[in-house]
N, CA, C and O of each residue as an XYZ file, in Angstrom:
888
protein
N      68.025   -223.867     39.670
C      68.130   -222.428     39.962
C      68.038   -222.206     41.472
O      67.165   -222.798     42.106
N      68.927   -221.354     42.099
C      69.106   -220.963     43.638
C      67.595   -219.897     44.022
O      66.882   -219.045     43.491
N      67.722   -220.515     45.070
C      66.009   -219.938     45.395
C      66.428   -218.558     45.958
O      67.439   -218.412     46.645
N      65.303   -217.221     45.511
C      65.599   -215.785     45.343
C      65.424   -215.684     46.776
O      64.633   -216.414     47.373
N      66.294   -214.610     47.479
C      66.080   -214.617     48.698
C      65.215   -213.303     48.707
O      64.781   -212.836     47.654
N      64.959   -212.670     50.041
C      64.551   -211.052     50.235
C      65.809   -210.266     49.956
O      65.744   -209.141     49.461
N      66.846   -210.790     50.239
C      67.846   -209.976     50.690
C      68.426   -209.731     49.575
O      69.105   -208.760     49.240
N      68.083   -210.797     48.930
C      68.725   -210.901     46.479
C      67.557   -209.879     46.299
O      67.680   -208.800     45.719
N      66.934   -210.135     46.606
C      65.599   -208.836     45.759
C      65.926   -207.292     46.075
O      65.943   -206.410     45.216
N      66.229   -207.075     47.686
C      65.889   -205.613     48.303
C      67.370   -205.263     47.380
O      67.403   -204.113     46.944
N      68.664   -206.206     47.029
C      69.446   -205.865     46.521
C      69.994   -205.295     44.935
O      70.858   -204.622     44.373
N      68.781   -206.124     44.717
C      68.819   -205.928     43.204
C      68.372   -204.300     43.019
O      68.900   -203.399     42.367
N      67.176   -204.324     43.874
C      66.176   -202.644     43.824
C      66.923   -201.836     44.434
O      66.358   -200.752     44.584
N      68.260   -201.889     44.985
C      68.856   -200.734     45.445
C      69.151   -199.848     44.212
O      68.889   -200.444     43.168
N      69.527   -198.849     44.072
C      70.018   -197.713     43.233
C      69.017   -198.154     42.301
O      69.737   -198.894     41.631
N      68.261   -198.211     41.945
C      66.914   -198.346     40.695
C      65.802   -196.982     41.074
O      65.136   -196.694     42.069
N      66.040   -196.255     39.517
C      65.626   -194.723     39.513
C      63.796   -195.048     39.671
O      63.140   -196.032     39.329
N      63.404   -193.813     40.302
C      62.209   -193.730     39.457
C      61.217   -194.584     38.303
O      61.618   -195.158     37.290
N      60.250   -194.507     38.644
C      59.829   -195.010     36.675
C      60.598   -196.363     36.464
O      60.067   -197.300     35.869
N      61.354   -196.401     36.768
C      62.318   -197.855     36.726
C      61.708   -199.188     36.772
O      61.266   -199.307     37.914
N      61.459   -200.276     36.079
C      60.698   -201.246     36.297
C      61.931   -202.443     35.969
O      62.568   -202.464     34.916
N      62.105   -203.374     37.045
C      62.811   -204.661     37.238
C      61.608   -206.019     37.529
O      60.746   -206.231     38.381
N      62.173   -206.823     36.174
C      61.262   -207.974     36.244
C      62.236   -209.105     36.587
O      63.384   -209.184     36.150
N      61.416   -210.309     37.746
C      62.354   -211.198     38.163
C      61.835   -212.560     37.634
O      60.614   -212.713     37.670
N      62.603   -213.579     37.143
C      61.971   -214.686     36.907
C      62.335   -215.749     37.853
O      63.277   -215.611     38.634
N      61.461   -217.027     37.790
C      61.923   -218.178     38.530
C      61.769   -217.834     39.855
O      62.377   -218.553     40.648
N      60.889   -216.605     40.466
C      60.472   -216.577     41.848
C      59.419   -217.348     42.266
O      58.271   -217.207     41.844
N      59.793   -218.228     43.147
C      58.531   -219.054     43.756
C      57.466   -218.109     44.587
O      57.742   -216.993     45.028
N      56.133   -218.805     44.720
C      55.140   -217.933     45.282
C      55.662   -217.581     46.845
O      55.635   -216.426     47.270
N      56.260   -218.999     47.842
C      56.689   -218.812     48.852
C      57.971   -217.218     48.859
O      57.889   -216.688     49.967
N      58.873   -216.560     48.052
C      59.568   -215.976     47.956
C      58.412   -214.158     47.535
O      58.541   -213.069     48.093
N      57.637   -214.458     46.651
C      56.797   -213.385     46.252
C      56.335   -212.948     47.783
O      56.697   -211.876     48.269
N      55.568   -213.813     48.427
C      54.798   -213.316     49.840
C      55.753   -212.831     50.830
O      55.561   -211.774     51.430
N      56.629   -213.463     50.993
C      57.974   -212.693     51.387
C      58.409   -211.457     51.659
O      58.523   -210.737     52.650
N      58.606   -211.411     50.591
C      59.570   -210.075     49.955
C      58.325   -208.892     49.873
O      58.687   -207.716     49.832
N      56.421   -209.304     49.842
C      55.798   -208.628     49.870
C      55.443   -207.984     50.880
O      54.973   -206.850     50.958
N      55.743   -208.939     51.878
C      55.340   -208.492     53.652
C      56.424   -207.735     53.979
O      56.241   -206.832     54.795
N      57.692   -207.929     53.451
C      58.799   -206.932     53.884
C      59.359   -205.861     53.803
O      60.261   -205.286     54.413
N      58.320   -205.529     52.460
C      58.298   -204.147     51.818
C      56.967   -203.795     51.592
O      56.752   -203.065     50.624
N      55.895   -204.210     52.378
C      54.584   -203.451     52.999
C      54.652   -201.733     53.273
O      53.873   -200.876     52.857
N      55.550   -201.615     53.898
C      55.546   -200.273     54.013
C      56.473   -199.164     52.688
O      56.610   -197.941     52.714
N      56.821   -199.861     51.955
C      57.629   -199.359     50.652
C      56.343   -198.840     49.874
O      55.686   -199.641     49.209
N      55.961   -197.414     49.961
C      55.058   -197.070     48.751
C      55.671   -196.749     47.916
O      54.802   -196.256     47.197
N      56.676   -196.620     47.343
C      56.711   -196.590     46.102
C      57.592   -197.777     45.527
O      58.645   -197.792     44.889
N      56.969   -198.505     45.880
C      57.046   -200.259     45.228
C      55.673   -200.487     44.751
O      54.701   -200.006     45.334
N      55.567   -201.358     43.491
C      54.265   -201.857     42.743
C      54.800   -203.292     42.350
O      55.717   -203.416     41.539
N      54.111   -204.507     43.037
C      54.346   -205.528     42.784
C      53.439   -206.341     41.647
O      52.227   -206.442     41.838
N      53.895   -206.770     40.765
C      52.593   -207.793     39.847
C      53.643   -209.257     39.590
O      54.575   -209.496     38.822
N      52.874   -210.103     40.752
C      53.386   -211.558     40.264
C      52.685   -212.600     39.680
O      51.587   -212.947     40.117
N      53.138   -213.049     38.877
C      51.966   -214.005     37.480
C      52.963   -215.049     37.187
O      53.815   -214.820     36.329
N      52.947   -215.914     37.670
C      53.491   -217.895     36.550
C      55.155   -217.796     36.867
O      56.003   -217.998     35.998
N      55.486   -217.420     38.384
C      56.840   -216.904     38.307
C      57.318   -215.738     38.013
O      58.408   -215.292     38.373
N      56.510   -215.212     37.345
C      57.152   -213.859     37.663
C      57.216   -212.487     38.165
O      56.249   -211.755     37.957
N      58.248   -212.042     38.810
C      57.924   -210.504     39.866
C      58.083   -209.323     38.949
O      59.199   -209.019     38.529
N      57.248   -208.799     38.700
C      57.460   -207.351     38.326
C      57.201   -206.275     39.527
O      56.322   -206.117     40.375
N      58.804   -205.403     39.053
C      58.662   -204.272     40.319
C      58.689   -202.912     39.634
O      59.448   -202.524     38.746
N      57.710   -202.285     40.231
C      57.642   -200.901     39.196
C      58.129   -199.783     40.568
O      57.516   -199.360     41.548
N      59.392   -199.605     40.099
C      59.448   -198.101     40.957
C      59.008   -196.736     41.138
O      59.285   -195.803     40.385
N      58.441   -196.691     41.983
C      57.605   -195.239     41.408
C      56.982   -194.677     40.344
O      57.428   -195.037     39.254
N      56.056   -193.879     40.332
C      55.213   -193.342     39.347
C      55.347   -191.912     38.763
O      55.249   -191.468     37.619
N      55.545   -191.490     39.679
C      56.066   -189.735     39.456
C      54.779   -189.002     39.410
O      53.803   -189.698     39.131
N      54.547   -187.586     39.652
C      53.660   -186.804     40.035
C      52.662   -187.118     39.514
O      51.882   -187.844     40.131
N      52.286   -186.561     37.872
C      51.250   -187.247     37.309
C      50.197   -188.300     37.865
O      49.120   -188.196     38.451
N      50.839   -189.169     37.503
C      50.230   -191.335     37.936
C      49.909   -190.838     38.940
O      48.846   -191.369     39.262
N      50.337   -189.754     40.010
C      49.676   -189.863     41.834
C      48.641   -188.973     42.005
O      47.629   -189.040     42.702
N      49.212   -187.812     40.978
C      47.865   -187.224     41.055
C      46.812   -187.155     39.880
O      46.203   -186.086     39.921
N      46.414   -187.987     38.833
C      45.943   -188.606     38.352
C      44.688   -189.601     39.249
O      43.461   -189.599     39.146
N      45.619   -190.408     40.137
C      45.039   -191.374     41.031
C      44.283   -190.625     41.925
O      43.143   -190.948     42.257
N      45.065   -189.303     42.469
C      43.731   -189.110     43.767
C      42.916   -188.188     43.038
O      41.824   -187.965     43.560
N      43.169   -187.585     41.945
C      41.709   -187.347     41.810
C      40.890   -187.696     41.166
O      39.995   -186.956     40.758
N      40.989   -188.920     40.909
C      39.928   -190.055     40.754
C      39.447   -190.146     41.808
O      38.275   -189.796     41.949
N      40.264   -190.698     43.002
C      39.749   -190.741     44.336
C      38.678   -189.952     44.708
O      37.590   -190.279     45.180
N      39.289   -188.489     44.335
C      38.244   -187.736     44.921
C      37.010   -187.472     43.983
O      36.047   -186.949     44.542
N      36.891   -187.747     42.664
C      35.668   -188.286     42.145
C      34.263   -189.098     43.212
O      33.126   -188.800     43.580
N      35.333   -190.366     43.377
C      34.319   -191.678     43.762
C      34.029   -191.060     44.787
O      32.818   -190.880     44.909
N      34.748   -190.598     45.701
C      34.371   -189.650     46.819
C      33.116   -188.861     47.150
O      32.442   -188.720     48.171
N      33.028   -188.211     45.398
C      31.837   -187.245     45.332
C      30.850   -187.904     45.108
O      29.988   -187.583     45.927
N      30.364   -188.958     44.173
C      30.042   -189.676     43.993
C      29.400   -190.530     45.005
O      28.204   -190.784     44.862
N      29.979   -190.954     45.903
C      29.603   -191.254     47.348
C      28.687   -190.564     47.882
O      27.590   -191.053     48.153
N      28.975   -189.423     48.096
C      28.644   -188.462     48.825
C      27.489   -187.894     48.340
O      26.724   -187.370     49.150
N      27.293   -187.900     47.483
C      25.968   -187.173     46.303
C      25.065   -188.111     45.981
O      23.851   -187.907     45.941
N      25.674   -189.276     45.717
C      24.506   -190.378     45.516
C      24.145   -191.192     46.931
O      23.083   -191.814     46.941
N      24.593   -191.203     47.569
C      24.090   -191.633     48.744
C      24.800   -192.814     48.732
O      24.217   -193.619     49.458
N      25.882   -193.327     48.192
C      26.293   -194.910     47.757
C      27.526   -195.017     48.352
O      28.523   -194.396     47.982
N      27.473   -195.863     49.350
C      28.362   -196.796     50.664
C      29.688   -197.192     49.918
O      29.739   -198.408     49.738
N      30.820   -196.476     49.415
C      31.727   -196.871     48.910
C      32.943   -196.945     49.890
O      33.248   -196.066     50.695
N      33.734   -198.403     49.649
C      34.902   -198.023     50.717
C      35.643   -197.906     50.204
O      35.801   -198.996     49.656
N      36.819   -196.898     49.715
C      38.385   -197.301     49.535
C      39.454   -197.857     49.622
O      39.971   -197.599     50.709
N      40.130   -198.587     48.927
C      41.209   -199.160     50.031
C      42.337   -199.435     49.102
O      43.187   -200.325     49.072
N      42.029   -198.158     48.176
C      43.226   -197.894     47.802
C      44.440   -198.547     46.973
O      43.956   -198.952     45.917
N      45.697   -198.790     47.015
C      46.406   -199.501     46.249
C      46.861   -201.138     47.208
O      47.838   -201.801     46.859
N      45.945   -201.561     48.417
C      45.713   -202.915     48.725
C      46.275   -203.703     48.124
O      45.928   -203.981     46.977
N      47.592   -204.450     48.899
C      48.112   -205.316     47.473
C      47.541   -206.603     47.903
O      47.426   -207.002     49.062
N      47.141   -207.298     46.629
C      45.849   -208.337     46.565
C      46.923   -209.447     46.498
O      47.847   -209.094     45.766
N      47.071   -210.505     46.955
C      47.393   -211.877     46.477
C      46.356   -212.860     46.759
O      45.440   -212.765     47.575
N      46.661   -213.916     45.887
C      45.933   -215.201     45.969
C      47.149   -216.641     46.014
O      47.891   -217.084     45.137
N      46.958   -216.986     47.193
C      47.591   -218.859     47.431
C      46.954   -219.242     45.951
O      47.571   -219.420     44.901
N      45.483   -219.317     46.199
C      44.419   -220.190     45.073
C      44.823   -220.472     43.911
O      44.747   -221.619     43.471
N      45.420   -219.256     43.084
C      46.130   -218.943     41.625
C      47.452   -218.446     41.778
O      48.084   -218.148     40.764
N      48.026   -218.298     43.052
C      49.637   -218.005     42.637
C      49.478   -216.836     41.701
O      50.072   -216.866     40.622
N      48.707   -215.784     42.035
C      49.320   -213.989     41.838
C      49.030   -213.180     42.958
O      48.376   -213.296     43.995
N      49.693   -212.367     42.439
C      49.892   -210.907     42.851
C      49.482   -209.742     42.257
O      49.361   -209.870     41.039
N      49.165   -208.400     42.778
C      48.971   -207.633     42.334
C      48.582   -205.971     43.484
O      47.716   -205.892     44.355
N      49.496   -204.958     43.077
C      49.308   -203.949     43.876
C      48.630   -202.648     42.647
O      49.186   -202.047     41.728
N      47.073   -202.610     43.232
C      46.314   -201.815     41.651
C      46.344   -200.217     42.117
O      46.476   -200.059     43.331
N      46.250   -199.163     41.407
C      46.437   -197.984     41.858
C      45.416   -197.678     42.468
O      45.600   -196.853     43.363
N      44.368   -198.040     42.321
C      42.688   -197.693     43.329
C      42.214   -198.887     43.695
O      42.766   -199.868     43.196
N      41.382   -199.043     44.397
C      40.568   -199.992     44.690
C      39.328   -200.020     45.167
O      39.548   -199.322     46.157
N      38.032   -200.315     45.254
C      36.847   -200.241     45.793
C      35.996   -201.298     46.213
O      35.776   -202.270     45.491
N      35.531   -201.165     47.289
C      34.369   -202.183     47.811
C      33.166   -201.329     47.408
O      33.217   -200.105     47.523
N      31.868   -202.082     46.844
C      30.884   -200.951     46.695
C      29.843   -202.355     46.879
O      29.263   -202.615     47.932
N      29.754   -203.145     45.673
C      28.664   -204.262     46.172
C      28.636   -204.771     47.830
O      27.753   -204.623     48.675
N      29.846   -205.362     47.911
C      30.825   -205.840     49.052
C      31.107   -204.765     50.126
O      31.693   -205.061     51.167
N      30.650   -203.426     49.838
C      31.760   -202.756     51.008
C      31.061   -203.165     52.779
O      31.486   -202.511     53.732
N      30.217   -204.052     52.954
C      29.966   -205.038     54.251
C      30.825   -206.027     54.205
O      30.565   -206.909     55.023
N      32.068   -206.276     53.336
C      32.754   -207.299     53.288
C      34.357   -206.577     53.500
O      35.275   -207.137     54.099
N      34.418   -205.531     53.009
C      35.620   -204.778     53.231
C      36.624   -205.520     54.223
O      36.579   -205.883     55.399
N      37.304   -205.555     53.460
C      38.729   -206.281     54.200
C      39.716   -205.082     55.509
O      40.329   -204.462     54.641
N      39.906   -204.831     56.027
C      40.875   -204.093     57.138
C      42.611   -204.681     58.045
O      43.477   -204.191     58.770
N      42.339   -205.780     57.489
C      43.633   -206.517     57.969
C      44.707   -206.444     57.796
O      44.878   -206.438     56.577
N      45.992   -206.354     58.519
C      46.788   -205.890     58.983
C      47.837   -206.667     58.041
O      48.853   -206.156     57.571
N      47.279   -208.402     57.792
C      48.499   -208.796     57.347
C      48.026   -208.787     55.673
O      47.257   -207.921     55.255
N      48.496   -209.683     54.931
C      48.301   -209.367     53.103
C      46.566   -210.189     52.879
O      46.127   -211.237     53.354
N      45.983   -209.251     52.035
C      44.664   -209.796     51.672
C      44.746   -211.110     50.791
O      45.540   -210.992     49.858
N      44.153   -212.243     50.867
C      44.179   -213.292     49.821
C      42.978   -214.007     50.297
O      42.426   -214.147     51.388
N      42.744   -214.463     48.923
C      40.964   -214.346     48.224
C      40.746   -215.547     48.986
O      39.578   -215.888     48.801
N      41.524   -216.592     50.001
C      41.152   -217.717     50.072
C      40.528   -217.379     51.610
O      40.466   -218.428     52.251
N      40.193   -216.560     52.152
C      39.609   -215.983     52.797
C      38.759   -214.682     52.618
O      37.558   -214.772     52.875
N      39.282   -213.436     52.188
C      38.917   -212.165     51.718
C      38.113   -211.894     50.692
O      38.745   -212.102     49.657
N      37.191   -211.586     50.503
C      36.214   -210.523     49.356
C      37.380   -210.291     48.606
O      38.490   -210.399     49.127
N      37.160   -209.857     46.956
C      38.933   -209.107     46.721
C      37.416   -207.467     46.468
O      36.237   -207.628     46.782
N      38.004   -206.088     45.848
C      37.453   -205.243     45.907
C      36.653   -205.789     44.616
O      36.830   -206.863     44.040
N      35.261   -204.257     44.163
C      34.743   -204.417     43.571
C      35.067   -204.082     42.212
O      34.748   -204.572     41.129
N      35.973   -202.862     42.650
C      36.499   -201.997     41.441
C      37.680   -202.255     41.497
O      38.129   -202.018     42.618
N      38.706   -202.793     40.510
C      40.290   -202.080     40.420
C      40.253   -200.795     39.612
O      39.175   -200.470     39.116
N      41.517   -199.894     39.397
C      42.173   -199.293     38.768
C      43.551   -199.065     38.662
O      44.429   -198.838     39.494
N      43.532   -199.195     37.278
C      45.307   -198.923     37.188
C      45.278   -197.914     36.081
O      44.509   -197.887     35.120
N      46.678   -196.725     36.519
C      46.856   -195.246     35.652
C      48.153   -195.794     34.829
O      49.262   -196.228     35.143
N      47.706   -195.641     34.058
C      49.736   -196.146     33.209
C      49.681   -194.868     32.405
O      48.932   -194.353     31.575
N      50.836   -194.585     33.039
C      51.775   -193.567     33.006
C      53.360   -193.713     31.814
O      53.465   -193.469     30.612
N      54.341   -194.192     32.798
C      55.446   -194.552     32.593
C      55.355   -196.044     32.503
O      56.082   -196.477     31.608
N      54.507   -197.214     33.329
C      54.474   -198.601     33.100
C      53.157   -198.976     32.586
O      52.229   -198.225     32.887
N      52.895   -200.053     31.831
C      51.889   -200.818     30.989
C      51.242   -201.868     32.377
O      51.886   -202.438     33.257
N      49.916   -201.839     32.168
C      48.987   -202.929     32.728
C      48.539   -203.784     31.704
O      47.311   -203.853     31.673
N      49.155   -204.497     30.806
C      48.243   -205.743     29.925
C      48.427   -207.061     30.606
O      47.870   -208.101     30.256
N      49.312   -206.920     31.674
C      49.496   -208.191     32.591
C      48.282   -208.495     33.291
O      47.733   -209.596     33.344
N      47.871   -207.302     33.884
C      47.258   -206.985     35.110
C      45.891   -207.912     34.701
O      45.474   -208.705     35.544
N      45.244   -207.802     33.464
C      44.353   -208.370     32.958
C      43.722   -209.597     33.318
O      42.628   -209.710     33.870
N      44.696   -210.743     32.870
C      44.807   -212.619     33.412
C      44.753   -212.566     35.073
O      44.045   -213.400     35.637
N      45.437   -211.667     35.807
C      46.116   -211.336     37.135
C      44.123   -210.819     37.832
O      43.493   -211.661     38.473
N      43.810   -210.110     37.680
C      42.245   -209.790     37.949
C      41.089   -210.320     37.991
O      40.218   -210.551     38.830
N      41.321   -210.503     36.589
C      40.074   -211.858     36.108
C      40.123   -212.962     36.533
O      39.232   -213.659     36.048
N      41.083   -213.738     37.588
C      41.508   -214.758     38.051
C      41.003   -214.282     39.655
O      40.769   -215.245     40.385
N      40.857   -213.246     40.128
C      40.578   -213.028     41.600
C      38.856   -212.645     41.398
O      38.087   -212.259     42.279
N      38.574   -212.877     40.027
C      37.339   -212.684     40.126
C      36.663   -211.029     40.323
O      35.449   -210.861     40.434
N      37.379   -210.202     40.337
C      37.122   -208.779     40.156
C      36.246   -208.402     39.022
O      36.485   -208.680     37.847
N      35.043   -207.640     39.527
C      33.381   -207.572     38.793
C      34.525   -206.442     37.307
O      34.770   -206.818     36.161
N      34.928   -205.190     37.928
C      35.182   -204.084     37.367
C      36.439   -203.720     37.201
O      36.866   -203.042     38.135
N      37.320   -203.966     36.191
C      38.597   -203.054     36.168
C      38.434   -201.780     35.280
O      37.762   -201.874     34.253
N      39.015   -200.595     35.621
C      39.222   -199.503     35.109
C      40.630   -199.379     34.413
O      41.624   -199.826     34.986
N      40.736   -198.677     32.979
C      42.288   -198.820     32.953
C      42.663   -197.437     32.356
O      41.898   -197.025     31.484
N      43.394   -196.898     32.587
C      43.317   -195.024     32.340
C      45.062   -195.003     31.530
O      46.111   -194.925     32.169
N      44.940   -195.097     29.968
C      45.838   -194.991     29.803
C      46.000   -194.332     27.865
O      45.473   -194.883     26.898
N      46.755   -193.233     27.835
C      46.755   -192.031     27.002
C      45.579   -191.137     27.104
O      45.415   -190.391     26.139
N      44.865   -191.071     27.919
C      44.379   -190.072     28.330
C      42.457   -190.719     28.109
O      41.307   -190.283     28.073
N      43.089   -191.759     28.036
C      41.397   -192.452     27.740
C      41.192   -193.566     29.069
O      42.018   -194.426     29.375
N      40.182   -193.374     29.602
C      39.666   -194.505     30.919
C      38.552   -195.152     29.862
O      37.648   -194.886     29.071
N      39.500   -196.439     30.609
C      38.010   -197.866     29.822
C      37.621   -198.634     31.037
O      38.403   -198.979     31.924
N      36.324   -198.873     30.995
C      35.935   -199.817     31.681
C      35.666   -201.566     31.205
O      34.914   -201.908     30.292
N      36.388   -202.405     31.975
C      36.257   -203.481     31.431
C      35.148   -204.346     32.988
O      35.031   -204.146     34.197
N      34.634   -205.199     32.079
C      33.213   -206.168     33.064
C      33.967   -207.047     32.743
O      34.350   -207.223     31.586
N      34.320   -207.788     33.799
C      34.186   -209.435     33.717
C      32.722   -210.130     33.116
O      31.558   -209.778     33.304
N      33.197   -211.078     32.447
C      32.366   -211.843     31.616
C      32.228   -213.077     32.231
O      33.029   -213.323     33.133
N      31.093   -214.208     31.846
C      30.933   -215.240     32.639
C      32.137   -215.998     32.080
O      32.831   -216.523     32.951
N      32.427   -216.122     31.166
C      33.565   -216.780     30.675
C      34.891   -216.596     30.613
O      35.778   -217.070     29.903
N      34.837   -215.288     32.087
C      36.471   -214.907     32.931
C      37.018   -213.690     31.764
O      38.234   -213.535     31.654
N      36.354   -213.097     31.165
C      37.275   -211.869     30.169
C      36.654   -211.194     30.463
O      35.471   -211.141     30.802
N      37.629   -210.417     30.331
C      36.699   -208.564     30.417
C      36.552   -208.229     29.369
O      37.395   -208.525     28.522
N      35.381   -207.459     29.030
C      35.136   -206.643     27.508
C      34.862   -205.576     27.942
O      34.318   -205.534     29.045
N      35.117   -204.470     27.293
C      34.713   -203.159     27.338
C      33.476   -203.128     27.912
O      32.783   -204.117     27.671
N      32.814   -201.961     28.861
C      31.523   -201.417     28.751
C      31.419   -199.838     28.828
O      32.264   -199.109     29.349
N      30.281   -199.444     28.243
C      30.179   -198.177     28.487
C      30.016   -197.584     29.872
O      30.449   -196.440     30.009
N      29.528   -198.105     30.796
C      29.067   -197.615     31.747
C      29.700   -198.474     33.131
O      29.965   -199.657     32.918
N      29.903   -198.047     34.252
C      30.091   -198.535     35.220
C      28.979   -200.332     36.517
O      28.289   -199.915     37.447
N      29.016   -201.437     36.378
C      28.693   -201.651     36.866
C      28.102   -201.137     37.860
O      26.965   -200.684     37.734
N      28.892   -201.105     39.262
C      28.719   -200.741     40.340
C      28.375   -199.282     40.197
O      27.414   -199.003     40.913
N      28.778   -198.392     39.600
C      28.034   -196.999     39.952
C      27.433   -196.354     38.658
O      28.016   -195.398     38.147
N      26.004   -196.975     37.986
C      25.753   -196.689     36.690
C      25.667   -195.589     36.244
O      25.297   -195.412     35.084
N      25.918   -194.810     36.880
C      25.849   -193.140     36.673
C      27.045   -192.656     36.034
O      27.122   -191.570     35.460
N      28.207   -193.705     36.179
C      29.067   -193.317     35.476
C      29.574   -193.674     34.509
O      29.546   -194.902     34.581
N      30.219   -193.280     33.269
C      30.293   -194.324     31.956
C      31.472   -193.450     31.632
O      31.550   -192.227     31.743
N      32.564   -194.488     31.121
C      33.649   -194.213     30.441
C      34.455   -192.633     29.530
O      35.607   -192.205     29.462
N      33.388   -192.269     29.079
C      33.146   -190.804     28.270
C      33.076   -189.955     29.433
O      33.437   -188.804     29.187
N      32.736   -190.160     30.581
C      32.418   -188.676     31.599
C      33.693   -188.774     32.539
O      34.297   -187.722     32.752
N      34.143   -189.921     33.105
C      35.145   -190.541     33.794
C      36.696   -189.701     32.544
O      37.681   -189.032     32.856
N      36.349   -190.040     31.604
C      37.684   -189.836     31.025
C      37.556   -188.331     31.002
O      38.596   -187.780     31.363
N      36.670   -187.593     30.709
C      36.393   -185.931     30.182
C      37.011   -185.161     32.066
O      37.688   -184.142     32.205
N      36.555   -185.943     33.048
C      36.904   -184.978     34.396
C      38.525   -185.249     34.712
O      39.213   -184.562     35.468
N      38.954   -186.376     33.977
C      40.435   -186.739     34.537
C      41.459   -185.842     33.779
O      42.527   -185.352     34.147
N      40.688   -185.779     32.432
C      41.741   -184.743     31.482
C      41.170   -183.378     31.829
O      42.014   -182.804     31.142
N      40.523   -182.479     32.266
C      40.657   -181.633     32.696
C      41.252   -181.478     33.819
O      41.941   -180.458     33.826
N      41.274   -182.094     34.818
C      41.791   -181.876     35.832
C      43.482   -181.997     36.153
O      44.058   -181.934     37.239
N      44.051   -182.199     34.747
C      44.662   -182.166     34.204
C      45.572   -180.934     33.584
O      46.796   -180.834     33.499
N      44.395   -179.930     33.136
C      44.646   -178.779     32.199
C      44.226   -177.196     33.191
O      44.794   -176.104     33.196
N      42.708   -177.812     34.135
C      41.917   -176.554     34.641
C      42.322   -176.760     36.031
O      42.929   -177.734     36.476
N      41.899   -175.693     36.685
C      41.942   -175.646     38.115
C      40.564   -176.981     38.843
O      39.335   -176.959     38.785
N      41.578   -178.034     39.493
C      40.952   -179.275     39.854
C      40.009   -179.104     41.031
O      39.367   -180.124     41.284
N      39.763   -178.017     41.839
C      38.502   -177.431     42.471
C      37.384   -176.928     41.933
O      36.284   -176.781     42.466
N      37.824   -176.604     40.547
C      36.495   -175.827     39.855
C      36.151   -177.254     38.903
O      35.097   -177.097     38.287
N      36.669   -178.328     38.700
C      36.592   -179.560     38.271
C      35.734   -180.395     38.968
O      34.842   -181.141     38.564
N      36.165   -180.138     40.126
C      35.162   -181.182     41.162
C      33.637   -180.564     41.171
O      32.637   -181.257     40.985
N      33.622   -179.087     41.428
C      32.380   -178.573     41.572
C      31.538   -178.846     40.152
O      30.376   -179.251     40.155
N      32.269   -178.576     38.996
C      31.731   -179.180     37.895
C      31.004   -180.072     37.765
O      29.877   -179.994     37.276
N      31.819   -181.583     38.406
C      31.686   -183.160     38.550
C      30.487   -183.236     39.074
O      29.568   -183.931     38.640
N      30.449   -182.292     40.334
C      29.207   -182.394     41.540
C      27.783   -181.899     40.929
O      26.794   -182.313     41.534
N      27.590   -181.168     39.944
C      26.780   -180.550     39.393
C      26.352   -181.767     38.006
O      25.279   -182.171     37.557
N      27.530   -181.992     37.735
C      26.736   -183.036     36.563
C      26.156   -183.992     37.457
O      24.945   -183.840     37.619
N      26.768   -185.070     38.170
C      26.007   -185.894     39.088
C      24.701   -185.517     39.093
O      23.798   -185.947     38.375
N      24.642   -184.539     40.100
C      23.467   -184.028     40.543
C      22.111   -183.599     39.709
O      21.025   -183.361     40.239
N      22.421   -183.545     38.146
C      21.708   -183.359     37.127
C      21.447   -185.123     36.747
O      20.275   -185.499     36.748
N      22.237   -185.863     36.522
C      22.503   -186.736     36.173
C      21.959   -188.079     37.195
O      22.326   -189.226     36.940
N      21.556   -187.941     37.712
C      21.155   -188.915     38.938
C      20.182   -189.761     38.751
O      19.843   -190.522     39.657
């Protein structure tokens, strides 16, 4: 098989709508890092590479973005109310040399680690870098059951996964799986049931009178 260039990839993703997801096979890792550094500045590209293969998710559409920040602005409050050193960093696309993946998650957090927080200019990989404490991914229009093997392999304490209108929290296990938990590692104040109840309103109600809500349970809740 002819080795995928950048220039076969950026070509393939031309005219590809929205929501649109193109999966590539037989991409070597040398070709994934590539094509990742060259479309660094492409936000609305979502890369997940696993055993050869590139998945490209085009865009998310309103929802999935604003879904995502106001989660953001949750952890935010959260921060801010509990007194707890959280860094953001957002949809950080993570690779690893070590395991040969990839992955660009819709949130991200340093919170144990955020003295380890990564800031670097070129692509994060674990064979140097902390990876974050928290992922999250919103599926919307595309599925995360990949993302799973892809996480638990970078060693990530916490994934979040927000999808039909339900947020789960999964813990890494000593034996590399995530299982459900009720409650948040890193920020125990929060548990799955309260996380999912502020995302679907904010959803339905006015998302300022949501937050002040949020800020008031915290603050009871502490």
């Amino acid at each position: 098989m002819e080795a995928v260039t950048v220039l076969d990839l950026q070509e393939l993703l031309n005219g590809a709508t929205p929501d649109e997801s193109k999966v590539l096979y037989g991409v070597s890792w040398e070709e994934y890092v590539e094509f990742t550094k060259a479309t660094l500045d492409e936000t609305n590209l979502e890369l997940t590479y696993n055993r050869g293969v590139l998945k490209v998710n085009m865009g998310q559409g309103f929802r999935h973005e604003n879904l995502s920040r106001f989660l953001n602005s949750l952890i935010t409050t959260v921060s801010l109310i509990l007194r707890v050193r959280i860094i953001p960093v957002g949809s950080m696309t993570l690779t690893s040399s070590r395991v040969r993946k990839g992955a660009d998650p819709d949130e991200s957090y340093y919170i144990q680690n955020a003295h380890r927080a990564s800031f670097k200019q070129e692509l994060f990989d674990d064979a140097t870098d902390t990876p974050p404490d928290i992922v999250v991914e919103i599926d919307e229009t595309h599925k995360s059951e990949d993302k799973f093997e892809i996480y638990a392999a970078f060693g990530i304490k916490e994934f979040w996964l927000y999808d039909a209108e339900v947020l789960r929290i999964f813990e890494l296990s000593d034996t590399g799986e995530y299982l459900l938990s009720k409650n948040s590692l890193a920020l125990p104040s929060l548990t799955a049931k309260v996380l999912t109840e502020f995302l679907n309103r904010s959803q339905r109600e006015d998302q300022f009178k949501v937050l002040l809500d949020f800020e008031k349970w915290l603050q009871e809740n502490k």
